[in-house]
Backbone as a chain_set.jsonl record, in Angstrom:
{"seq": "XXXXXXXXXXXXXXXXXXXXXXXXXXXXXXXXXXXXXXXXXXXXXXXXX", "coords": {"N": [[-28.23, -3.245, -23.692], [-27.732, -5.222, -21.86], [-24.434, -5.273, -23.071], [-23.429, -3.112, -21.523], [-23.838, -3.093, -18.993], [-22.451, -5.194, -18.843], [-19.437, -4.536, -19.345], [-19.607, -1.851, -17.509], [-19.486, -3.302, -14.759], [-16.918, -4.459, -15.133], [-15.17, -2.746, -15.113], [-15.591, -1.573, -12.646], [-14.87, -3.95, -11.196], [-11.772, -4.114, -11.645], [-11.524, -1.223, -10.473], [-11.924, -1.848, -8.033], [-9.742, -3.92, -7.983], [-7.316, -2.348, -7.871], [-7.37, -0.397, -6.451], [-7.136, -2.244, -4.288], [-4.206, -2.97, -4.376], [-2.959, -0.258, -4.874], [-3.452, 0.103, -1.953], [-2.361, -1.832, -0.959], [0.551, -1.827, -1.964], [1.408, 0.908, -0.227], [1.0, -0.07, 2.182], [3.194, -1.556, 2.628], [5.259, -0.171, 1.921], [5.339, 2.167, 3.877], [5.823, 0.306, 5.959], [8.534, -0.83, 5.232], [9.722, 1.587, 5.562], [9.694, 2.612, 8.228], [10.869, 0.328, 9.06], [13.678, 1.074, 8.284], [14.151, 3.457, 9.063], [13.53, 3.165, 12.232], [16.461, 1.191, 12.468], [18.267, 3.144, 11.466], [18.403, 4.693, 13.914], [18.674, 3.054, 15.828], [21.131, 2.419, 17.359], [21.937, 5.061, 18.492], [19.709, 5.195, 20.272], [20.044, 3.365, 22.298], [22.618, 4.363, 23.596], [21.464, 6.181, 24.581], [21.0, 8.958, 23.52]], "CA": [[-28.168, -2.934, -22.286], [-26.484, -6.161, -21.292], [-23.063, -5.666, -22.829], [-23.025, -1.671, -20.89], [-23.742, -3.476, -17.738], [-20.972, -5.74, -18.304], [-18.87, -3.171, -19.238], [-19.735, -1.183, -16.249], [-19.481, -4.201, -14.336], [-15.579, -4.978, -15.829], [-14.527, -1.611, -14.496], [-15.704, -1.542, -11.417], [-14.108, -5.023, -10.897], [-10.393, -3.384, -12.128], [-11.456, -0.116, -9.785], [-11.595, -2.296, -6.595], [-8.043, -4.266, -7.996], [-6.469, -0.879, -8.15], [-7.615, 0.321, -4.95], [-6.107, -2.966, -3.603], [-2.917, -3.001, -5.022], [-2.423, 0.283, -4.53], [-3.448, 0.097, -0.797], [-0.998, -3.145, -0.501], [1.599, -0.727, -1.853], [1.396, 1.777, 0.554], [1.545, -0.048, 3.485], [4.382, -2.328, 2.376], [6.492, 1.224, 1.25], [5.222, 2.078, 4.958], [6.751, -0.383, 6.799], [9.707, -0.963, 5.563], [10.39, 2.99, 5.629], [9.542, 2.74, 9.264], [11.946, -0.332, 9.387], [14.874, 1.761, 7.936], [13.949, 4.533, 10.664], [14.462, 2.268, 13.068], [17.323, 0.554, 12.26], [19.209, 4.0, 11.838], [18.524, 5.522, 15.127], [19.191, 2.089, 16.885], [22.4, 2.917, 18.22], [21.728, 6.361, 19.467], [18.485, 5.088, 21.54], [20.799, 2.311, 23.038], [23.399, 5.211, 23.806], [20.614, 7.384, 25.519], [20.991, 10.676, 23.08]], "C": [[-27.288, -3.922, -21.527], [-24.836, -5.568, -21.45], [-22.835, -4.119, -22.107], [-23.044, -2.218, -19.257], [-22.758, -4.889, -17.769], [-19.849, -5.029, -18.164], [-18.606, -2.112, -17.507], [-19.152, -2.071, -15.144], [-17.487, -4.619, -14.255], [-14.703, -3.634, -14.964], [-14.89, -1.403, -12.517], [-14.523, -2.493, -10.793], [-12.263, -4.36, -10.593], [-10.969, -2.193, -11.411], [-11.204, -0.78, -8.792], [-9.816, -2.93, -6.93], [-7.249, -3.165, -7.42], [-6.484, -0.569, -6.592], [-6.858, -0.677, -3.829], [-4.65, -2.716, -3.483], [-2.453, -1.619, -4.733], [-1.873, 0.125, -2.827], [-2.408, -1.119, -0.245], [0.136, -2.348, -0.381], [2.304, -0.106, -0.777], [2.047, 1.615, 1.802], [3.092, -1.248, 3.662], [5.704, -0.523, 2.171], [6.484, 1.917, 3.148], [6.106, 1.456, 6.399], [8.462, -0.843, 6.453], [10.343, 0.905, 5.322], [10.739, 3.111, 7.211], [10.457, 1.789, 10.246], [13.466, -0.008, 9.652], [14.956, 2.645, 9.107], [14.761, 3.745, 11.878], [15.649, 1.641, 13.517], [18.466, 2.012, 12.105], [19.021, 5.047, 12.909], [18.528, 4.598, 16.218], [19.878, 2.18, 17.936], [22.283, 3.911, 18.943], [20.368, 6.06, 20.267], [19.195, 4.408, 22.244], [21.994, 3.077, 23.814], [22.81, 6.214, 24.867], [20.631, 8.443, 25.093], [19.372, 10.269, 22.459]], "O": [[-26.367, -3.619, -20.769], [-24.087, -5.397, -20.488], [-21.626, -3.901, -22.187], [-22.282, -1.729, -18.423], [-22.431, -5.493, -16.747], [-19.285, -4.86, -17.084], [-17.64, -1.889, -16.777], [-18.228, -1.539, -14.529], [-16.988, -5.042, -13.212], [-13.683, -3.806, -14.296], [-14.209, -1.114, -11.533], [-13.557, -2.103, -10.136], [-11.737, -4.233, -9.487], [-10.928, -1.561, -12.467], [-10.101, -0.484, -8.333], [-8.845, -2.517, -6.296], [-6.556, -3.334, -6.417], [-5.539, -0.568, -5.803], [-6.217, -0.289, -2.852], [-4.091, -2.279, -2.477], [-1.327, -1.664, -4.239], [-0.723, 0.053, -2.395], [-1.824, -1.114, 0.839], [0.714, -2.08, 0.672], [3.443, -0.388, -0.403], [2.908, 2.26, 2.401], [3.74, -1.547, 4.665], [6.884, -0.325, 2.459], [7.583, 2.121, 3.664], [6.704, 1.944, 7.358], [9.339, -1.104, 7.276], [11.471, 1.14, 4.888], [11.816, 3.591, 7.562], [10.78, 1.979, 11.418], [14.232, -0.396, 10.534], [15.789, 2.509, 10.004], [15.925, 3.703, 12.276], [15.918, 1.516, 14.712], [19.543, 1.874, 12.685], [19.469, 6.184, 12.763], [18.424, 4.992, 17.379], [19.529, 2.085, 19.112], [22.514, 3.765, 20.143], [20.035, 6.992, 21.0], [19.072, 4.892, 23.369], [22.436, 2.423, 24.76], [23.418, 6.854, 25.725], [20.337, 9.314, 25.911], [18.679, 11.137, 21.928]]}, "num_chains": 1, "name": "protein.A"}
């Protein structure tokens, strides 16, 4: 019973990583998408179209 509740235990651990790492991902792929945006409709907001 111990080594299933380490086991169990081991995965969980590596489910929350994951869920990090993805969620880091995301909002890093996020912002700099939202950077790029920005940066190419610069000129035309500064222009007034």
């Amino acid at each position: 019973m111990a080594e299933y509740s380490k086991r169990k235990s081991f995965w969980t651990i590596i489910g929350a990583l994951m869920l990090v790492i993805a969620s880091t991902a995301f909002f890093v792929y996020k912002y700099t998408e939202d950077k790029a945006h920005y940066e190419k409709w610069k000129d035309y907001e500064e222009c007034g179209i």
